[in-house]
N, C-alpha and C positions, 0 to 999 in steps of 0.2 A: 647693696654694696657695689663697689664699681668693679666692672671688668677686668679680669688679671690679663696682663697683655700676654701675648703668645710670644715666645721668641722664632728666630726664621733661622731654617738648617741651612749652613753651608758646607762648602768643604772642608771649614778649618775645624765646624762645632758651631755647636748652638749661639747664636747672635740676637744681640736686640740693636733697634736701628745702626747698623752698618758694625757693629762694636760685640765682639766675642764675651760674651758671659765669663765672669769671674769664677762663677761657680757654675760649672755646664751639665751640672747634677741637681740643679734645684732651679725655682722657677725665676721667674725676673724679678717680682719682689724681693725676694731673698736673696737678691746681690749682696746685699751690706752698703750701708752707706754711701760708702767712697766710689761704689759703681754709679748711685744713687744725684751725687756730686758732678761726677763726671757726663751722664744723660742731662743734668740742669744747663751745666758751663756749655757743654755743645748745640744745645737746643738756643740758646741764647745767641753764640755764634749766628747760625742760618738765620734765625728770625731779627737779630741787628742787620745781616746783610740785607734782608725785605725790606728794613724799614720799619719795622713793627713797631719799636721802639720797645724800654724797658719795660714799662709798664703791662704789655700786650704780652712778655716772655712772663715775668711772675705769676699773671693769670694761670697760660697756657701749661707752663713746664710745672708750676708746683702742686695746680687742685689735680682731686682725685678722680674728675669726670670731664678735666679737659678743659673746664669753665668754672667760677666759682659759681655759689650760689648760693641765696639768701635763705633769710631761715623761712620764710612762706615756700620757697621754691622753686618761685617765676621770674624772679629776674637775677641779673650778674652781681660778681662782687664789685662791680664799680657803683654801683645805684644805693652803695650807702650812706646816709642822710651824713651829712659833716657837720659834726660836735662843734657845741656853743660853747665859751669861755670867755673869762676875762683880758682883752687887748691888753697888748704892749705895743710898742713902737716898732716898727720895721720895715725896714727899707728891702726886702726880698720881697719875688714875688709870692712867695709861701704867705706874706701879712694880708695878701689882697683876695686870697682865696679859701685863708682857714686860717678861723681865730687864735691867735697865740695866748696859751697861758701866759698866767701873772710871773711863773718862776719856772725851776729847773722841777721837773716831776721826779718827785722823791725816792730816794733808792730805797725797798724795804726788804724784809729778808725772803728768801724762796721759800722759806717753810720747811718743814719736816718730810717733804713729798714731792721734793724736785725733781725727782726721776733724770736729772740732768746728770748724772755720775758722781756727783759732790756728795752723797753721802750713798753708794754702791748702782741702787738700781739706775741702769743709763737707758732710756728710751732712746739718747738720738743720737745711737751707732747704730740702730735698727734701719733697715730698708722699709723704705711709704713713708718714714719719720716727714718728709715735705709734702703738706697736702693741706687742702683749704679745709676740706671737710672732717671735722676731728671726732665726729659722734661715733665711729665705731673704731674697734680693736685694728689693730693691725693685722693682715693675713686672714686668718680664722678666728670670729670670738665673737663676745657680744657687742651689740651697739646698744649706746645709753639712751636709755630714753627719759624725754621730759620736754617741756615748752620749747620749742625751736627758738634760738636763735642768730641773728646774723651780728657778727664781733668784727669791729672795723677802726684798727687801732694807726694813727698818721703819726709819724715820726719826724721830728724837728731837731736839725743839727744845729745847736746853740752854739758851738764855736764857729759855726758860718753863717753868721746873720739870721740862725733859725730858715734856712735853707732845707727844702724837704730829704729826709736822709733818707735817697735811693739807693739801694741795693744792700742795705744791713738784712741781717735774718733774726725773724723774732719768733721765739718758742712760747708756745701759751700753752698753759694745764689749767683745770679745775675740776673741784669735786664733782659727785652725780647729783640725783635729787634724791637720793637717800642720805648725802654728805661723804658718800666714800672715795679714797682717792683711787684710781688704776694704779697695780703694781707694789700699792702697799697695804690696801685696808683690807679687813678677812672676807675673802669668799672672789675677792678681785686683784688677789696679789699675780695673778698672772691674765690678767688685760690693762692695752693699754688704749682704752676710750681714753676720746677727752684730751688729749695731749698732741702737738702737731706745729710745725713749722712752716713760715710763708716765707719769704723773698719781698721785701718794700718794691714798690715800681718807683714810676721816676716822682710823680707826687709824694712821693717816703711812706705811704700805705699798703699795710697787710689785712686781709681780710681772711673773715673763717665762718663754716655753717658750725653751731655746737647748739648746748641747749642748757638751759636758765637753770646756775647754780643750786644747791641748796644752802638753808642754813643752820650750820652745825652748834654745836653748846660751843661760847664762849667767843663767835668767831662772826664778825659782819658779813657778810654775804658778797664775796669776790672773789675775781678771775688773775689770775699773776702770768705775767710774762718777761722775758730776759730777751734783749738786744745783743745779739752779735755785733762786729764788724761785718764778718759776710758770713755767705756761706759755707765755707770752708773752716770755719773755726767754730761749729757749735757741737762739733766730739771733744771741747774739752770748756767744761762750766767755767773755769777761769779767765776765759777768753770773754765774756760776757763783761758790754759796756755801760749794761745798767739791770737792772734788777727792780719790779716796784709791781702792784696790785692795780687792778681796778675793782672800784667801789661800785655799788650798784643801788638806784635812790628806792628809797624804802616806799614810795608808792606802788612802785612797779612790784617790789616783792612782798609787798602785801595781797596784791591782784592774784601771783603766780601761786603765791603759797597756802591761796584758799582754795585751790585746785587738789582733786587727787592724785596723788601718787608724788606728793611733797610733806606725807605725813610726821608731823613733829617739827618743821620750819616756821611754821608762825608763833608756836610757842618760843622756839629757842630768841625768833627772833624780836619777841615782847619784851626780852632780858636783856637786850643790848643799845648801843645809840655809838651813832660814829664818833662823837664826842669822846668818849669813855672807850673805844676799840681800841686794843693793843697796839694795833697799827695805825690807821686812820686815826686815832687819837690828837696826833699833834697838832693837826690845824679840821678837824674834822672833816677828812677827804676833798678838800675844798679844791686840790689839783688833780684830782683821782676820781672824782666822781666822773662817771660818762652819763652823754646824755642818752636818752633812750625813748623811742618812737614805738608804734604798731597795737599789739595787743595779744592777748594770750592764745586768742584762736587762730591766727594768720601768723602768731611770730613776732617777735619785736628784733628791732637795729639796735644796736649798743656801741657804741662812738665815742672816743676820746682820743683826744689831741696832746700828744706825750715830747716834750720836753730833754733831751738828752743832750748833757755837757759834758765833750770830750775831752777837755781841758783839766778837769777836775777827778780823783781817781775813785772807785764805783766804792761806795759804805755800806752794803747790803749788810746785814746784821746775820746773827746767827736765828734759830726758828722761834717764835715769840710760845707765848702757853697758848692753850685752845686750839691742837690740832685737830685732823679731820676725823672724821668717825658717825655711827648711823646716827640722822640727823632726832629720832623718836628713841 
């Protein structure tokens, strides 16, 4: 786990870079949020004046070791392979450097384990809630274990030419590799693995280190995330400008789930087909699948190329059947 920062005494009280702690009784994690907001906005600041550019600030201000880092270990969140899809036409430079899908990537429901405050438990009014790296708890608890991997989701603003969308914030959760969600399933209703917020740079990508879903009765095997406008609007779920899953292609969790310590995933998942998923159903993941590189001992990249139209208002549904729960 990474280094809890020390704050510095002055004469007003306890401080973290130049700025007085909200709570000058608790540590810097546990500002709350809005302290949390206010360390990102500022840090952006100095590093726009260097030059860094956006891109360089999302890195720096939102992982939790200062750099991102892939699911092997050795290299940055920039080094993630860019997702293949079907072209469209376009005239941005977003068309010359990252395939556009065929359509607008489908809004689908958050499920029953939002942990976004839409139905009580809210993970992201909590302080850490922005960090690349989501495999463990916040503050004290545990970290999930299971095949590493690196989740590298590019954001495309469809009401401007499919223009990369810098600077939205995207919240991504999923289950463990026993299929339980953090905050709601029994024995993990108070961790919150698995769950975490990035900052898009100026190419409209967010990256995160986590690790390879399971798969639960009833339920294809994917990851969900919700698009803000920015950062400042993701303490309240409604403010959220799209809503939709990634799919994950059944060679890869065939590989993962003949692995120990994913007992009861390759059964569940002999039962299902993207065709026939609740969700994935409609065109069988065909905007939603990501592609995926590496291998189970080093890690695999997971990449998709996501689609958001601002023009049009979010239909995320309510939770479909087959929530989360132990995958055996």
């Amino acid at each position: 786990m990474s280094r809890i920062p020390e704050p510095e005494l002055t004469p007003q009280g306890p401080a973290y870079e130049g700025r007085l702690l909200d709570r000058a009784d608790e540590e810097v994690v546990d500002q709350g949020v809005a302290f949390d907001i206010r360390t990102l906005v500022s840090r952006r600041v100095v590093l726009s004046m260097l030059g860094l550019g956006a891109g360089a600030v999302a890195l720096a201000a939102c992982s939790t070791g200062g750099s991102g880092s892939t699911a092997a270990g050795t290299a940055t969140a920039t080094a993630i392979a860019t997702p293949t899809a079907t072209p469209t036409t376009s005239s941005t430079a977003a068309a010359s450097t990252v395939a556009v899908p065929a359509g607008e990537t489908p809004d689908e429901t958050a499920g029953p384990y939002p942990g976004d405050g839409s139905n009580g438990a809210d993970v992201l009014e909590q302080s850490g809630i922005v960090r690349s790296d989501i495999r463990s708890s916040l503050g004290s608890g545990t970290t999930a274990a299971g095949v590493p991997i690196s989740l590298s989701l590019t954001i495309l603003d469809m009401a401007n030419n499919d223009a990369p969308f810098a600077n939205v914030a995207v919240y991504v959760w999923h289950c463990d590799a026993d299929g339980n969600y953090s905050m709601y399933s029994s024995g993990v209703e108070n961790e919150t693995y698995l769950r975490g917020v990035q900052v898009a740079d100026g190419n409209g990508t967010v990256s995160y280190s986590s690790i390879f879903p399971a798969c639960y009765s009833g339920r294809w095997p994917h990851i969900h995330f919700e698009v803000y406008p920015a950062i400042g609007d993701i303490t309240d779920s409604a403010n959220a400008i799209a809503t939709s899953q990634v799919a994950l292609p059944q060679d890869v969790c065939d590989t993962v789930y003949a692995l120990s310590g994913y007992d009861g995933s390759s059964s569940n998942l002999s039962k299902l087909s993207l065709d026939d998923d609740n969700v994935f159903g409609d065109d069988g993941g065909a905007l939603q699948l990501a592609t995926v590189t590496g291998d189970a001992t080093n890690g695999y990249q997971v990449a998709l190329t996501v689609r958001v139209d601002t023009s049009t208002a979010p239909t995320a549904g309510a939770a479909p059947s087959g929530g989360g729960g132990p995958a055996n």
